[in-house]
C-alpha positions in Angstrom: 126.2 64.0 -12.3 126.4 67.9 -13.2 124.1 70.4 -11.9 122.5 72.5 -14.9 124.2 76.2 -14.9 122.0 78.8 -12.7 121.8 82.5 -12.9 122.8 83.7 -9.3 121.7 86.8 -8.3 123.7 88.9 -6.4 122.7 89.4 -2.6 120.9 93.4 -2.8 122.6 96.2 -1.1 121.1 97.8 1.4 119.6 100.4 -0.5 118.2 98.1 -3.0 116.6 96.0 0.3 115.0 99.6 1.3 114.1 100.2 -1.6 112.2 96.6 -2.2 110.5 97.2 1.2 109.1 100.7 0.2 107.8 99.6 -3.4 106.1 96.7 -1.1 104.5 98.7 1.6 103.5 101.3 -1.2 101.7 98.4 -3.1 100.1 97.4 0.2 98.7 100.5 1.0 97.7 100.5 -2.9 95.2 98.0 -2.6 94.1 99.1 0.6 93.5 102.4 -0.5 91.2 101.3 -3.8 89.3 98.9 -1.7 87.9 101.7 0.7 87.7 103.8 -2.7 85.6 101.2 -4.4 83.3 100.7 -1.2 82.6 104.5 -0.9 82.1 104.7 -4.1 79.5 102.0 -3.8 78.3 103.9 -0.3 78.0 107.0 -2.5 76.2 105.9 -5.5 73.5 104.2 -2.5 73.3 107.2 -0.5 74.1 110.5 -1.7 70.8 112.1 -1.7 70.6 111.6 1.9 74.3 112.8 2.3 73.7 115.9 1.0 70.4 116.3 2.5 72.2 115.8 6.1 74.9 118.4 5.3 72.1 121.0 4.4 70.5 120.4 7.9 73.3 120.6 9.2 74.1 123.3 8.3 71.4 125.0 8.2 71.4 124.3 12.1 74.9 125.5 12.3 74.1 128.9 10.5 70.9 129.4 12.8 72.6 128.8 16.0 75.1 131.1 15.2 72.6 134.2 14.1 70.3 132.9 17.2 72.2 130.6 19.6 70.9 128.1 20.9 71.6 128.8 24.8 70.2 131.9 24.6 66.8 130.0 23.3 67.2 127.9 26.3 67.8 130.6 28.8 64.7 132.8 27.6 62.6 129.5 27.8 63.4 129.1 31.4 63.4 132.6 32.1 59.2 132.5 30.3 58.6 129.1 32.3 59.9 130.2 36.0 57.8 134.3 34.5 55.1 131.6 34.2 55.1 129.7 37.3 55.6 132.8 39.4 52.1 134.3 37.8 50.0 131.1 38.6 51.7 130.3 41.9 50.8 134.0 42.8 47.2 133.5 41.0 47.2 130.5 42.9 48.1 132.3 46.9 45.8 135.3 45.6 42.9 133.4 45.4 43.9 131.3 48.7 44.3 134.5 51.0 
């Protein structure tokens, strides 16, 4: 019995073998690339008011702590509180003595 004729390819050079890898890891990262496209875009459509409402406050609170920082709010809190405490703990010894 004869076998029917078959096209044999050629075994690819080495440069066609690189070549066949790239193409395939550049389709891989294709599809994984339009999949996180197609849920952001999803995320997006969902939630973009509230996006761009939390990048306002943001900054917004980036812009005021830099014209009024924030530590210096802290330490003049601390500095009113222990002004504070000293008055009524010396109220408090005036009217004891």
């Amino acid at each position: 019995m004869k076998t029917p004729n078959r096209i044999e390819t050629p075994p690819l050079s080495a440069r066609a073998q690189a070549a066949a890898a790239w193409i395939a890891l550049y389709l891989k990262w294709k599809k994984r690339f339009e999949s996180w496209a197609e849920f952001l875009g999803k995320f997006w459509a969902a939630y973009w008011l509230l996006i761009i409402g939390s990048f306002l406050i943001l900054g917004f609170n980036i812009l005021s702590a830099r014209t009024f920082p924030v530590w210096s709010c802290l330490c003049s809190m601390t500095r009113e509180l222990s002004r504070t405490l000293l008055c009524s703990l010396s109220a408090l010894l005036g009217l004891l003595f």
